[in-house]
C-alpha positions in Angstrom: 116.6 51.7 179.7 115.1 49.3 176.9 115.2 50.6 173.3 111.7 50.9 171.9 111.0 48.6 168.7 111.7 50.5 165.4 109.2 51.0 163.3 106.8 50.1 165.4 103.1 52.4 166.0 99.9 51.7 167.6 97.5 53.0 164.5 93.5 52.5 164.7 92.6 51.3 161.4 89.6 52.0 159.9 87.8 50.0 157.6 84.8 51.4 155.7 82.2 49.1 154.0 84.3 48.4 150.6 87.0 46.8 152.8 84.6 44.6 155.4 83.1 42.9 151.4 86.7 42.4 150.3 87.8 40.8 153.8 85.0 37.8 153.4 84.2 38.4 149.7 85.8 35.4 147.7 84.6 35.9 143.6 86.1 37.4 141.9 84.9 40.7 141.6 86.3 41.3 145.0 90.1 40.0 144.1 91.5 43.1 143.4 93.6 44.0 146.5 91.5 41.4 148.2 95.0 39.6 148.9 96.9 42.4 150.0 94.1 43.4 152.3 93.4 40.2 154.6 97.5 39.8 155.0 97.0 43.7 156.4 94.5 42.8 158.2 95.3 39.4 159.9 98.6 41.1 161.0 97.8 44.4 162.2 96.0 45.2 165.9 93.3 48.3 166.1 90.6 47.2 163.8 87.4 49.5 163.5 84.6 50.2 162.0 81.4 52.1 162.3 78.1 50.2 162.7 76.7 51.8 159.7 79.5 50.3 157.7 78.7 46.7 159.0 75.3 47.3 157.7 76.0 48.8 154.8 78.6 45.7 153.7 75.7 43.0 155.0 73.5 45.3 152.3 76.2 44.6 149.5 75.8 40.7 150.0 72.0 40.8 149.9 72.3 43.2 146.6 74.5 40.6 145.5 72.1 37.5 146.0 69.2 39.7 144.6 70.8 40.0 141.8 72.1 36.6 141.4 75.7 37.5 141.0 76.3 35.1 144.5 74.7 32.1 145.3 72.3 31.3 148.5 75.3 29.7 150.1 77.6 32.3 149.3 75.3 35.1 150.6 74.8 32.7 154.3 79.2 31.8 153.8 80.1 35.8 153.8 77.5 37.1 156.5 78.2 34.5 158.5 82.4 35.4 158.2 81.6 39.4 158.2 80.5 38.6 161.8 83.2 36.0 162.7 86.5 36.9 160.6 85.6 40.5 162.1 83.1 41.3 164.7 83.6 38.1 166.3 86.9 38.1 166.2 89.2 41.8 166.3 87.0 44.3 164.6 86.0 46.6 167.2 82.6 49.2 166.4 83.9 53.0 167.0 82.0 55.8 165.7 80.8 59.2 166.4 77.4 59.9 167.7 75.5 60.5 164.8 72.9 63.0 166.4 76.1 65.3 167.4 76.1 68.3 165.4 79.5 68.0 164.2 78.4 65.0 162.0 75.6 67.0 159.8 77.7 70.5 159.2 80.5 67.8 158.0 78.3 65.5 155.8 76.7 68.6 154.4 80.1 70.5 153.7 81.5 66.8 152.6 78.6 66.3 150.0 78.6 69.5 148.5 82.5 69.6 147.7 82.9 65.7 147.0 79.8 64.6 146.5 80.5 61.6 148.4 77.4 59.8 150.3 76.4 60.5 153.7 77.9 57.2 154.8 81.2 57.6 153.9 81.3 60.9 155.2 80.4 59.9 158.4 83.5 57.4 157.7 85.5 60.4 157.8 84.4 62.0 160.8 84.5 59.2 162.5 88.7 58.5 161.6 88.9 62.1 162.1 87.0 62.8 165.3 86.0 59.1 166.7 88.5 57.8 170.0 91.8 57.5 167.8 91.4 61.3 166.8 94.5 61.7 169.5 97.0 59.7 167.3 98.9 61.3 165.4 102.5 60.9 163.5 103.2 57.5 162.3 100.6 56.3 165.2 97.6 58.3 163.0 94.7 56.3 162.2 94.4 54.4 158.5 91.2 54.8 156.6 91.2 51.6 154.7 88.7 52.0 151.4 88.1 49.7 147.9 86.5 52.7 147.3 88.7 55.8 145.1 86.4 58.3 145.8 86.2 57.7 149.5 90.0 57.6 149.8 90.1 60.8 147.3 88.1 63.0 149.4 89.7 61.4 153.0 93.0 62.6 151.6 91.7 65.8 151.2 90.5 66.4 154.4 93.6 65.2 156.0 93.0 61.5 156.9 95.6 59.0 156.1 93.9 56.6 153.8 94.8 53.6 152.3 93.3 52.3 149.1 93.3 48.8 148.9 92.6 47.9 144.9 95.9 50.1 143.8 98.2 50.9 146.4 100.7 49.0 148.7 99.4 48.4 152.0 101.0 50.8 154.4 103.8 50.5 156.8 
């Protein structure tokens, strides 16, 4: 009988909209943990996201060209690489249904007690309830955040988070 590989899990990571800028993002308002995070990411399997957090990272870039903090070329360079360093290439779309009723008693019980937005607690549900909710131990899924409140309130709730601007990345 073979000996299974040490240290080895199948996780689903989870990358909320925070983590999607940081993986094409290259000024350097996005270098914090931006390093750390596309080393995670180019070697790790089981990359997710919800579709809401595509949008809502292809809504950063266009806030940022708005508002002149990236250039016209730099706004075209990162949502053209949002859909080919991810969607084209290993990002995978899981989420919950959002008309399922599980998602509004959450968001509302999320909002009131961490007043987090309405995205990022359908983040949570999804980690906690999407298609890797049946992974558990070292194989449970990874919420992967730039964003401390996100990962705060994740933690709380029981998902395993990892937040990319101050932490090592996880084993």
């Amino acid at each position: 009988m073979a000996e299974p590989v040490s240290g080895y899990w199948c996780k689903a990571h989870y990358l909320d909209a925070s983590a999607l800028v940081k993986l094409v993002d290259d000024s350097a308002g996005e270098s914090k943990g931006r390093d750390a995070l596309r080393k995670y990411y180019n070697e790790h399997a089981g990359m997710y996201a919800t579709s809401y957090c595509l949008a809502e990272a292809f809504g950063v870039f266009k806030r940022k060209f708005l508002q002149q903090e990236i250039t016209k070329d730099q706004y075209l360079k990162y949502v053209q690489d949002l859909v080919g360093r991810t969607v084209g290439w290993k990002l995978q779309i899981d989420e919950v249904d959002i008309l399922l009723p599980i998602v509004w008693t959450e968001a509302a019980r999320l909002i009131s007690k961490y007043q987090v937005d309405f995205l990022d607690c359908f983040q949570i549900v999804t980690a906690l309830h999407g298609r890797a909710r049946v992974l558990v131990g070292e194989s449970k899924s990874i919420l992967i955040t730039a964003d401390r409140e996100l990962a705060k309130a994740a933690r709380a709730e029981g998902a395993r988070v990892w937040e990319c601007i101050s932490e090592p990345a996880p084993t």
